[in-house]
C-alpha positions, 0 to 999 in steps of 0.5 A: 714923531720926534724923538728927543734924547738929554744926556750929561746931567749928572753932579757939580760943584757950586761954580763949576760947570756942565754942558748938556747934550740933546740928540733929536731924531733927524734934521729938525732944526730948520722947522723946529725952536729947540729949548731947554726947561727945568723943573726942581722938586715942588717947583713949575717947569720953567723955561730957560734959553731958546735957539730959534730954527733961524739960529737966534738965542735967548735966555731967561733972566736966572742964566743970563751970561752963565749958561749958553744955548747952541746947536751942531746942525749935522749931528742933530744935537743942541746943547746946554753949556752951563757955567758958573753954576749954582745950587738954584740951578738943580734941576730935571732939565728937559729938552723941547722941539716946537715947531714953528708953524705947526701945533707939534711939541716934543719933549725928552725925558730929561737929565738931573743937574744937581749943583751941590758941594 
């Protein structure tokens, strides 16, 4: 079982910037795809950036070039570091682990962003 914890959410400015911290239970990152999705009210969750077990990143199109994907190895933590923000991107922002042959999914409890002035 894989426990994933979000933190850092909390409200910014339109332009201004967050970074988002998910702190998973042990040394998952060579198994595991860790991603970040949102889900805004009346909305689908969506998909927004993916850091492959090997370290490779990718984005979706709405946070290409202002938010980044990265993660620190030895504190078993990813992180969300968002820029340029805007109201669009007000959202529950979850946490996920994938593993990358094996059907596991795991899910944090999420952290609010709301972009408002």
């Amino acid at each position: 079982q894989v426990q994933l914890v979000e933190s850092g959410g909390g409200l910014v400015q339109p332009g201004g910037s967050l970074r988002l911290s998910c702190a998973a239970s042990g040394n998952i990152f060579t198994s595991y795809d860790m991603g970040w999705y949102r889900q805004a009210p009346g909305k689908q969750r969506e998909w927004v950036a993916v850091i492959f077990s090997r370290g490779s990143t990718n984005y979706a199109d709405s946070v290409k070039g202002r938010f980044t994907i990265s993660r620190n190895d030895a504190e078993n933590t990813v992180y969300l570091q968002m820029n340029s923000q805007k109201p669009e991107d007000t959202a529950l922002y979850y946490c996920s682990a994938n593993h990358r042959y094996a059907d596991l999914h795991y899910w944090g409890q999420g952290t609010q962003v709301t972009v408002s002035s």
